[in-house]
C-alpha positions as CSV (number, residue, x, y, z in Angstrom):
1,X,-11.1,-23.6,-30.6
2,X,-7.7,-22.8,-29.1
3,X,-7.6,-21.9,-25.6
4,X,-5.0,-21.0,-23.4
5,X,-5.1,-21.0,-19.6
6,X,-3.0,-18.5,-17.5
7,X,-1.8,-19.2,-13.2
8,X,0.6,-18.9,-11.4
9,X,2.0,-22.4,-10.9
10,X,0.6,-26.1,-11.3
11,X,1.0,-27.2,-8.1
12,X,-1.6,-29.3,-6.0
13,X,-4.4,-26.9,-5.4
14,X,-8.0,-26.2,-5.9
15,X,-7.3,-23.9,-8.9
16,X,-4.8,-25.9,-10.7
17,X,-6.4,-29.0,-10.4
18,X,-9.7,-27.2,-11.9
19,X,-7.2,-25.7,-14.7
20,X,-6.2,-29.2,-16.0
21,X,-9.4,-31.0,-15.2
22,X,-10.6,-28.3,-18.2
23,X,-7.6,-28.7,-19.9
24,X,-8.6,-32.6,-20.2
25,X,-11.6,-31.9,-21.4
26,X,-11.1,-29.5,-23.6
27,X,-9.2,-31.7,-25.5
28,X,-11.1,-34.6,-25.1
29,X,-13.7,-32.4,-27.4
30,X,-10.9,-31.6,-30.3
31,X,-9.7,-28.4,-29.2
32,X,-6.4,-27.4,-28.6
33,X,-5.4,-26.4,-24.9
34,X,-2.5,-24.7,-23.6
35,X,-1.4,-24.0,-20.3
36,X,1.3,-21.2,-19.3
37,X,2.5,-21.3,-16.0
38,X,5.8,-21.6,-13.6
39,X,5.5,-25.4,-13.9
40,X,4.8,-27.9,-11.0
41,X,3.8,-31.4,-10.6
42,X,1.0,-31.4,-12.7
43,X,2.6,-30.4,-15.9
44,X,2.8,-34.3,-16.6
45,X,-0.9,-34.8,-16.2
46,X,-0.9,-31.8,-18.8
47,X,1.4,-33.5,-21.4
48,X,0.1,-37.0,-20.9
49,X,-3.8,-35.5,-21.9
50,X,-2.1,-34.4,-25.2
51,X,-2.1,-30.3,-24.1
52,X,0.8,-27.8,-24.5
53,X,2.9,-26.5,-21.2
54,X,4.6,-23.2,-21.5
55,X,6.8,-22.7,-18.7
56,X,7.3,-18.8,-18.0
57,X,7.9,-17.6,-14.2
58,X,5.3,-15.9,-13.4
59,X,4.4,-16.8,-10.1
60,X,6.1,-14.4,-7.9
61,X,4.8,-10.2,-8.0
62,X,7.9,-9.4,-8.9
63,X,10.0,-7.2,-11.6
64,X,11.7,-10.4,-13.4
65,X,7.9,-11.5,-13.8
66,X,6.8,-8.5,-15.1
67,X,9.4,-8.9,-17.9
68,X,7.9,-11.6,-19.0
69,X,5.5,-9.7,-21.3
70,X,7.3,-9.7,-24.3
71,X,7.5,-13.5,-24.2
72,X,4.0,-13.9,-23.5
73,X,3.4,-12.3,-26.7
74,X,5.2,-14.5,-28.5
75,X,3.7,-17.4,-26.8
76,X,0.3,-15.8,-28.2
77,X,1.7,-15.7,-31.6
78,X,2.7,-18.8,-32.0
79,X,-0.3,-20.5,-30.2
80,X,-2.9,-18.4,-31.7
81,X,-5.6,-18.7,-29.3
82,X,-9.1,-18.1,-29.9
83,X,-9.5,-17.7,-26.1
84,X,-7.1,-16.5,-23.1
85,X,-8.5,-18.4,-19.9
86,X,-6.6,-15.8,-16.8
87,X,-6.6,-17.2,-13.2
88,X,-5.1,-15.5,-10.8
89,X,-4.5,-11.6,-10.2
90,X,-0.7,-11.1,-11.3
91,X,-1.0,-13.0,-14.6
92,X,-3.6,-11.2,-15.7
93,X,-1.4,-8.2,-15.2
94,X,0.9,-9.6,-17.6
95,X,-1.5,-10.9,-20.0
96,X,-3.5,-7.2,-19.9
97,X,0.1,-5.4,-21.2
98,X,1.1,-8.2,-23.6
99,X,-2.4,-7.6,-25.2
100,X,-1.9,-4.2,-25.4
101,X,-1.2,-2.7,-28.9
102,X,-0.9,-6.4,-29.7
103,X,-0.3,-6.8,-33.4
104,X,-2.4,-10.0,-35.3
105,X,-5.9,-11.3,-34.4
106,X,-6.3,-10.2,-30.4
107,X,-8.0,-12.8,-28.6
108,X,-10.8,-13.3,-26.1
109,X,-9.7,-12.8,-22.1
110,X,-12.1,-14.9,-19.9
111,X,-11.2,-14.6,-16.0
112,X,-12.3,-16.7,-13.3
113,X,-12.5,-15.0,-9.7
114,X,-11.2,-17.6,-7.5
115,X,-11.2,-15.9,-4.1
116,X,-13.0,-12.3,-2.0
117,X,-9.8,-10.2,-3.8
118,X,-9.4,-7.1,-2.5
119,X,-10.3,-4.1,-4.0
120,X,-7.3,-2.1,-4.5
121,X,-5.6,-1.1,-7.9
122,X,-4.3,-4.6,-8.0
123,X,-7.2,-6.9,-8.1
124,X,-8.9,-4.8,-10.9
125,X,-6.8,-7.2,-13.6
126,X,-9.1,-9.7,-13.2
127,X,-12.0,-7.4,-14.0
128,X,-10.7,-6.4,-17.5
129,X,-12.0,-9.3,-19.1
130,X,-14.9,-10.3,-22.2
131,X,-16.7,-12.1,-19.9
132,X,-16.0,-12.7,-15.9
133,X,-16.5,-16.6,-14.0
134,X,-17.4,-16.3,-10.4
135,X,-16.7,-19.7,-8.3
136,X,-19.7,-19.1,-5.6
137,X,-22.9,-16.6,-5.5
138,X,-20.8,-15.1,-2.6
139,X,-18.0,-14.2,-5.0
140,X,-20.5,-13.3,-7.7
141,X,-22.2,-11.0,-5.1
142,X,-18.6,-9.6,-4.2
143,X,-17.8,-8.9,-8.1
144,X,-20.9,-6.6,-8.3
145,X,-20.2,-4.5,-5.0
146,X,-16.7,-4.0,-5.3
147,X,-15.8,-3.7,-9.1
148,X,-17.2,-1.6,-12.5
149,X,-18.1,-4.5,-14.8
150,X,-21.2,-5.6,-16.7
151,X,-23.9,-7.9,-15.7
152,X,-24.2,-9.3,-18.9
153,X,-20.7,-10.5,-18.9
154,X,-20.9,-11.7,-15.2
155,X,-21.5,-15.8,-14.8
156,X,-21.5,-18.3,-11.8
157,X,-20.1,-21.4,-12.1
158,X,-19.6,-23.8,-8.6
159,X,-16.2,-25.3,-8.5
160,X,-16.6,-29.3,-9.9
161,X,-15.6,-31.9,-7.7
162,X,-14.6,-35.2,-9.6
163,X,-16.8,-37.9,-8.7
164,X,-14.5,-40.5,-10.2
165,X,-12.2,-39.9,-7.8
166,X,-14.7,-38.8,-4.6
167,X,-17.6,-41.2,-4.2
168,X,-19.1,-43.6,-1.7
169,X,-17.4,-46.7,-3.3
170,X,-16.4,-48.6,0.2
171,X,-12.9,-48.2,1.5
172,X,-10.6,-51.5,1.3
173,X,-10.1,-53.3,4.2
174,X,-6.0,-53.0,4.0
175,X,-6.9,-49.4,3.9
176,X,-9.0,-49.4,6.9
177,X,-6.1,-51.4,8.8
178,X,-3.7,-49.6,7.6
179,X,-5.5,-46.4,8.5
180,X,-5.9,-47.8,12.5
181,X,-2.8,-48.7,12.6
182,X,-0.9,-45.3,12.0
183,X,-4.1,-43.6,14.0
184,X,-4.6,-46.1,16.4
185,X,-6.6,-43.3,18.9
186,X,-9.1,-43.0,16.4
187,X,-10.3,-46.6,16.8
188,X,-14.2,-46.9,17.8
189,X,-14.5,-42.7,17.9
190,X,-16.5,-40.7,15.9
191,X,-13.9,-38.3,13.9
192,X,-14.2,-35.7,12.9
193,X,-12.1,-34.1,10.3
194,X,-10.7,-30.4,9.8
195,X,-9.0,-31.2,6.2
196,X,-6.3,-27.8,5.1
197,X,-3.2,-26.8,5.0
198,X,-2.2,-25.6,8.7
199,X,-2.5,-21.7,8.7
200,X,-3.9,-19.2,11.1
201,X,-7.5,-18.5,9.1
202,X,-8.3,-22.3,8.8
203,X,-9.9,-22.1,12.1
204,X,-7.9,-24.3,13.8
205,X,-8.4,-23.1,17.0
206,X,-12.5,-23.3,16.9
207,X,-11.4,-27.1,16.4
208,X,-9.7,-27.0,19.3
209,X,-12.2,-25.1,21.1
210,X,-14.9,-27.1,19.7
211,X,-12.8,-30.3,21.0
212,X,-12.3,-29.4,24.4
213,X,-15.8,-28.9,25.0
214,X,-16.8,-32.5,23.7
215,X,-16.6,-35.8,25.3
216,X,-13.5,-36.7,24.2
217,X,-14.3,-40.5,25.3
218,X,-16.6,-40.5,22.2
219,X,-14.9,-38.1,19.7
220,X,-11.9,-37.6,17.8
221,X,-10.5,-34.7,16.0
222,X,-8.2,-35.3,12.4
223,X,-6.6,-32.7,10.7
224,X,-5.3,-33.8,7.0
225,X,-3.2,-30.9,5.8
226,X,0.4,-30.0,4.5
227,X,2.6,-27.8,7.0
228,X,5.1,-25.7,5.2
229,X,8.3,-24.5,6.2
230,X,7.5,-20.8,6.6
231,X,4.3,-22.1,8.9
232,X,6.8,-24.6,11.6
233,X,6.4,-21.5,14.3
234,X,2.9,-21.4,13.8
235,X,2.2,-25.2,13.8
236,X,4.0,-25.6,17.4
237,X,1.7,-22.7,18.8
238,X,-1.0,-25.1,18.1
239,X,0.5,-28.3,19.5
240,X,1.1,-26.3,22.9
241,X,-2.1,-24.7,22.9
242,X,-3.9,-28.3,22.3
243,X,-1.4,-29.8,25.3
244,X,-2.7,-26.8,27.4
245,X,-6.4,-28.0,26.5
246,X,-5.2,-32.1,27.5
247,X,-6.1,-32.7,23.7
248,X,-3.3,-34.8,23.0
249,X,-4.6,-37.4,22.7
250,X,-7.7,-36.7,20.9
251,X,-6.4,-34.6,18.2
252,X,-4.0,-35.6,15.1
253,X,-2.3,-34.0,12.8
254,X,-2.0,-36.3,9.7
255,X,-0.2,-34.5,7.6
256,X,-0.4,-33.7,3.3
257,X,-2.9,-37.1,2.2
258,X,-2.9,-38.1,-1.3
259,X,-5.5,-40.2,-0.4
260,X,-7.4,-37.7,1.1
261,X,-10.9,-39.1,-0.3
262,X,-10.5,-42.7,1.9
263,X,-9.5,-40.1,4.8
264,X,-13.2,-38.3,4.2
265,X,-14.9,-41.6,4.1
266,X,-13.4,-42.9,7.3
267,X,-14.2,-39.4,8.9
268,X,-18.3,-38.7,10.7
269,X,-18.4,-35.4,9.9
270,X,-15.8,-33.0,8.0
271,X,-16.1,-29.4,8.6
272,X,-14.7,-25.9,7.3
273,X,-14.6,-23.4,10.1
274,X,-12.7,-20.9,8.1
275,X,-12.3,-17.5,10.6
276,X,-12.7,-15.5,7.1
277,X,-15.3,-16.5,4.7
278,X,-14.5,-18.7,2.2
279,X,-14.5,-17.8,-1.5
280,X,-16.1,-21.9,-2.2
281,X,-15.0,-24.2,0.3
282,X,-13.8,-27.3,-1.5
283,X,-13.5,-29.7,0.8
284,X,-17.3,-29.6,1.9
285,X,-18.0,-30.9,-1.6
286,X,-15.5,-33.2,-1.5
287,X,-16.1,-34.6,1.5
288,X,-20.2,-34.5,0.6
289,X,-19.8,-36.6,-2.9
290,X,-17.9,-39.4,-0.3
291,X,-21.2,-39.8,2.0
292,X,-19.4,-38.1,4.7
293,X,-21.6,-35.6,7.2
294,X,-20.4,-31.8,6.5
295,X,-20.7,-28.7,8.9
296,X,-19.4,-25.3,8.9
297,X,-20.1,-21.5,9.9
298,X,-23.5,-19.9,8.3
299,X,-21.3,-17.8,5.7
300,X,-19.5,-17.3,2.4
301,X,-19.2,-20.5,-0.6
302,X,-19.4,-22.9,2.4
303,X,-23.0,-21.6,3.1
304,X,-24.5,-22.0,-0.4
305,X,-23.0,-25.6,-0.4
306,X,-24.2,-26.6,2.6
307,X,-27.6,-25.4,2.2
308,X,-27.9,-27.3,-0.6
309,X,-26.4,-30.7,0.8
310,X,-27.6,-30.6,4.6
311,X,-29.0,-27.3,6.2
312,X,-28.9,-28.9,9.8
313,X,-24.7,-28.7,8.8
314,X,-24.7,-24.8,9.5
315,X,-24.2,-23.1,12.1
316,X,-23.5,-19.3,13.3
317,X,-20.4,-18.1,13.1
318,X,-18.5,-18.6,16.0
319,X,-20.8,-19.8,18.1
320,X,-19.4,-23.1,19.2
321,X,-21.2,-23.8,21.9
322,X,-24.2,-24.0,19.3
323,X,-22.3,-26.1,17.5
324,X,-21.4,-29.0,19.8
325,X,-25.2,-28.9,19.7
326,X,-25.7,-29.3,16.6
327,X,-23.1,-32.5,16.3
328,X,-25.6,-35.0,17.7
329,X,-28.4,-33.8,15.4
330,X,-26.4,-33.9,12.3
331,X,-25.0,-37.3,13.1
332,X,-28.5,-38.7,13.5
333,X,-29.3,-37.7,10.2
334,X,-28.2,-39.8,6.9
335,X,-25.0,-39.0,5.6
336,X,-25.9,-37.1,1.9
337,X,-25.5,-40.5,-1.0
338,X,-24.5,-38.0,-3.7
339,X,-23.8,-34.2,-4.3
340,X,-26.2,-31.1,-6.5
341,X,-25.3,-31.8,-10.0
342,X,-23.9,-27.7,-9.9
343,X,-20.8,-28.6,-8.1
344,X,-19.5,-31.9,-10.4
345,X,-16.9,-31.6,-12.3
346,X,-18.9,-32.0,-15.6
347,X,-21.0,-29.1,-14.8
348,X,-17.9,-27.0,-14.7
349,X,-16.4,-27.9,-17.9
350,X,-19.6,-27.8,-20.1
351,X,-20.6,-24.6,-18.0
352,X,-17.0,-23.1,-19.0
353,X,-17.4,-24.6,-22.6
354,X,-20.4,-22.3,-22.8
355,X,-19.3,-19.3,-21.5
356,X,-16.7,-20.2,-24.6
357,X,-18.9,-20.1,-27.0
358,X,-20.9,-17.0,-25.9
359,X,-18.1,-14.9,-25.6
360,X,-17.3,-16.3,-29.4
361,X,-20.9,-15.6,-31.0
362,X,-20.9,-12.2,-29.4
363,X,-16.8,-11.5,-31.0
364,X,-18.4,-12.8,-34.6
């Protein structure tokens, strides 16, 4: 097969990673994968797996992207592909008119919903596809209410989490010093850890409110996530609303991690308190396959993980007083020694492969 995955940019993130992890082992099988995107740092992991990059700026909803069709046509006829993988609403814009009265042998468009789009005019690009991937039975469930498409052609297929990379092997001890040595306050506290990049839906302020209604002489709160530049203004609301709360002390930012999994396995309990439902809720997996506690609000892709990992972990939304409750009782539990084979990695590229092949046997 050749098969050729459409986003936005290859950046750090949920989606790319999941792009290149298939990417990998698609070619790992003998296919041949491509990739079109803006570029970012993962272009190298790309290359270095033996797959093809091209580079085409299409990650800004914009008029210089949308003139971009004519050379996504070409990119088609050279490549060939078998199989057009779409990822993210605006590409598949571009990918729907570059197919359009497209001369030589038109390929197959698979698209995965990645996220609760809206329903205007302009999410409806990802519906015009063979066959449809939904990332969570929440997403799945939103596909059905909200767009025209057939059941038939509908699939669910759980984000993968790499378990080479997030497992319960034990952390190093120059880890751990080094670790209690930048984040000295965390010594001899149970943490707990709010991973994300800092924006106003992450649910930052439950933390905060959670926090401040915990004994602070036993607990300490850790967020691990990127701030960007257009978020500074935001960011320093939150460090005066945590001085006004005399969290100080007991709550650290630490910034982007690249070696976010050691941060999950020094954490207690890692939560997603998302004040919108999340689409799948990564980090709960994440956190899960590292033997790390998880808890989060009784809703969206976080629910159907949870439920599946630790029950005890969920809780109503916004109801934190419920929640301090529940700390205690989730703590005295055992921490989960593995994750549901549905959310590995390996599951997602042989469940993709599949869909693949179906959408293949039913061209033929």
């Amino acid at each position: 097969m050749k098969i050729i995955q459409l986003l936005p940019e290859l950046k750090v993130g949920g989606v790319e990673r999941g792009t290149v992890d298939l990417s990998d082992h698609l070619v790992k099988l003998g296919h041949d994968s491509a990739v079109i995107s803006a570029g970012g740092q993962l272009v190298n992991i790309l290359n270095n797996h033996g797959a093809k990059h091209y580079q085409l700026p299409i990650a800004k909803k914009n008029i210089r992207a949308l003139s971009q069709i004519n050379n996504l046509k070409k990119i088609y006829l050279d490549f060939q592909p078998d199989i057009i993988h779409v990822r993210s609403r605006f590409p598949a814009w571009i990918n729907y008119y570059a197919l359009k009265n497209f001369q030589g042998n038109k390929p197959i468009v698979i698209s995965t919903f990645h996220g609760l789009y809206s329903k205007p005019f302009y999410s409806k690009s990802m519906s015009y596809a063979d066959e449809i991937i939904a990332i969570s039975q929440t997403v799945k469930d939103y596909i059905l209410e909200n767009y025209s498409v057939d059941t038939s052609n509908l699939h669910l297929i759980y984000r993968g989490c790499d378990l080479n990379e997030f497992n319960t092997t034990p952390l190093s001890q120059e880890w751990n010093e080094a670790w209690f040595n930048e984040f000295p306050q965390t010594r001899n506290k149970i943490i707990l850890n709010l991973p994300g990049r800092i924006t106003s839906w992450k649910g930052i302020e439950s933390f905060v409110d959670l926090l401040s209604q915990l004994d602070t002489s036993r607990f300490h709160g850790i967020i691990p996530g990127p701030v960007a530049s257009n978020k500074r203004n935001y960011f320093s609301s939150l460090n005066k609303l945590i001085k006004q709360k005399g969290l100080t002390d007991h709550l650290s930012f630490c910034g982007a991690r690249p070696d976010i999994a050691d941060v999950y396995k020094i954490s207690d309990i890692v939560m997603n308190l998302s004040s919108k439902p999340e689409p799948f809720g990564r980090t709960i997996i994440e956190a899960a396959a590292c033997g790390c506690h998880v808890m989060g609000w009784d809703r969206g892709g976080v629910k159907e993980s949870i439920q599946s990992i630790n029950p005890d972990g969920l809780v109503e939304y916004g109801n934190i007083r419920m929640f301090v409750k529940q700390i205690d009782k989730v703590l005295a539990s055992s921490p989960p020694e593995s994750i549901p084979e549905q959310f590995t990695k390996e599951c997602l590229v042989n469940a993709t492969m599949n869909v693949y092949e179906l959408a293949l046997s039913k061209a033929s």
